[in-house]
N, C-alpha and C positions, 0 to 999 in steps of 0.2 A: 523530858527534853523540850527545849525549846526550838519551834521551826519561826516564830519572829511571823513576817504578814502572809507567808506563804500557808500557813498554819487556818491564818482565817478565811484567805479565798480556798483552799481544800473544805472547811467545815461548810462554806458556802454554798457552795458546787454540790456536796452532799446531800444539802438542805432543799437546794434548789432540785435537784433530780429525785428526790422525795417528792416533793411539789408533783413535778412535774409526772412521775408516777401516777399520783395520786388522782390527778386529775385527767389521766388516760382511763384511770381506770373507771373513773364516774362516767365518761363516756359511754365506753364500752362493756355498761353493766347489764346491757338488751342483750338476751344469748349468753350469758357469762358461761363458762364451763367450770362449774365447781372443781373438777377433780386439776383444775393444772390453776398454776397461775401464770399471766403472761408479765415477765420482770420480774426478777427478786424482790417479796414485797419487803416492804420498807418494816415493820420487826425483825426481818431474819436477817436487812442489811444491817439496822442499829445491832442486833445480840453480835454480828461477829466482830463490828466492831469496839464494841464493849468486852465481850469475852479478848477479842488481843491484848487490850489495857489490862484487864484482870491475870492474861496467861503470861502479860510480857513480865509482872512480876510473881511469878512461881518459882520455887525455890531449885526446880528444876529445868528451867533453863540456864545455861550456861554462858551462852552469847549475847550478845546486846542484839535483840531486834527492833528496837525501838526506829532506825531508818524504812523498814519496810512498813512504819502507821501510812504514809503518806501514798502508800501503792493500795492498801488493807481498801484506806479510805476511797481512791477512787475509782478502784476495781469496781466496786461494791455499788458505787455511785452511778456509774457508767450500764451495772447489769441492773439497778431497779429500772432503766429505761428503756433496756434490751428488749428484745421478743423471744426471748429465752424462756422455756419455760419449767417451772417449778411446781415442785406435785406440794399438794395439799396435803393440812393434818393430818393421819388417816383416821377413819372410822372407827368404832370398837365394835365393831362384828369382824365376821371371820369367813363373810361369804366368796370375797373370791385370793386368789392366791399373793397378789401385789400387795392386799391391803393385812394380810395376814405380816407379810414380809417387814411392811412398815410398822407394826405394831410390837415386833418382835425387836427388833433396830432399837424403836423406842426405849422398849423397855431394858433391852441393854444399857441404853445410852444411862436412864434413870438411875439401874444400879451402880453402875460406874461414876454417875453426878455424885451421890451420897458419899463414898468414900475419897474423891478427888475432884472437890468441886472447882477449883480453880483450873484444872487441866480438863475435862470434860467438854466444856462449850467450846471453846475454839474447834476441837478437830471433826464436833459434830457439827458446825457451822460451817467450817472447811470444805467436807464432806456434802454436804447440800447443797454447796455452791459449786461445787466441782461438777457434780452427779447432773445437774443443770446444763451445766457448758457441755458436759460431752457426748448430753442427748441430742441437744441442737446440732452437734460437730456429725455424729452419727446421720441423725434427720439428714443434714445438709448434703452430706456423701451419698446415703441413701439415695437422696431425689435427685442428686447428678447423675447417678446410674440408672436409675427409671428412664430421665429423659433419653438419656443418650441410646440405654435398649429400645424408647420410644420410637429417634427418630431411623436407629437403624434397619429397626421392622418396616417404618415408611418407606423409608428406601428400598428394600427388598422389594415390597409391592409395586416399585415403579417400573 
């Protein structure tokens, strides 16, 4: 399909909050915390928006999703800049139970790649971008209820 210029300031905007990623991250690479990333890094934005392109023509979709590229693209654009955070590769040991989980995921995901490779990436890309938002959405609620039990124990004490 053709979106005409709106097409190229979206590719833009993508490019540029890659950049802009990118160059957060060189910053703040004193203290990095291996195990998260902060922003969707910028391969896992490209794979889902590559896998869309590959899954919008699968011979199993039925509907034209081709209008939602331009949501794919700037979701994706919008969270490599986020403070949203995203868990890393995992390991291949088996020492504690998260990275045991992630390995096992994977390896799902692998044999599933092999026999449907066209359908495979999008919904594991889907899924890691989802799993992202709704730590942060959790975090955020979480630490509204800390504060608030915070400030009502103050007040007790007064």
């Amino acid at each position: 399909p053709s979106w005409g210029p709106a097409a190229l300031g979206l590719s833009f905007l993508f490019l540029a909050f890659g950049a802009l990623r990118l160059a957060r991250f060189n910053v703040e690479i004193v203290g990095f915390d291996k195990s998260m990333f902060k922003g969707l890094p910028i391969p896992s934005a490209a794979g889902v928006v590559v896998a869309f392109v590959v899954f919008s023509d699968s011979p199993y979709v039925s509907v034209n999703i081709d209008p939602a590229f331009p949501w794919v693209l700037g979701i994706c654009g919008l969270l490599m800049i986020s403070s949203v955070r995203y868990d890393t590769f995992p390991r291949f040991a088996w020492d504690d139970t998260w990275n045991r989980a992630k390995l096992l995921m994977l390896a799902t995901w692998a044999v599933t790649a092999m026999f449907y490779p066209k359908e495979a990436f999008l919904p594991l890309g889907l899924i890691y971008v989802t799993v992202g938002v709704a730590r942060y959405v959790v975090d955020f609620v979480r630490r509204d209820a800390l504060e608030e039990s915070a400030e009502s124990t103050d007040k007790g004490r007064l």
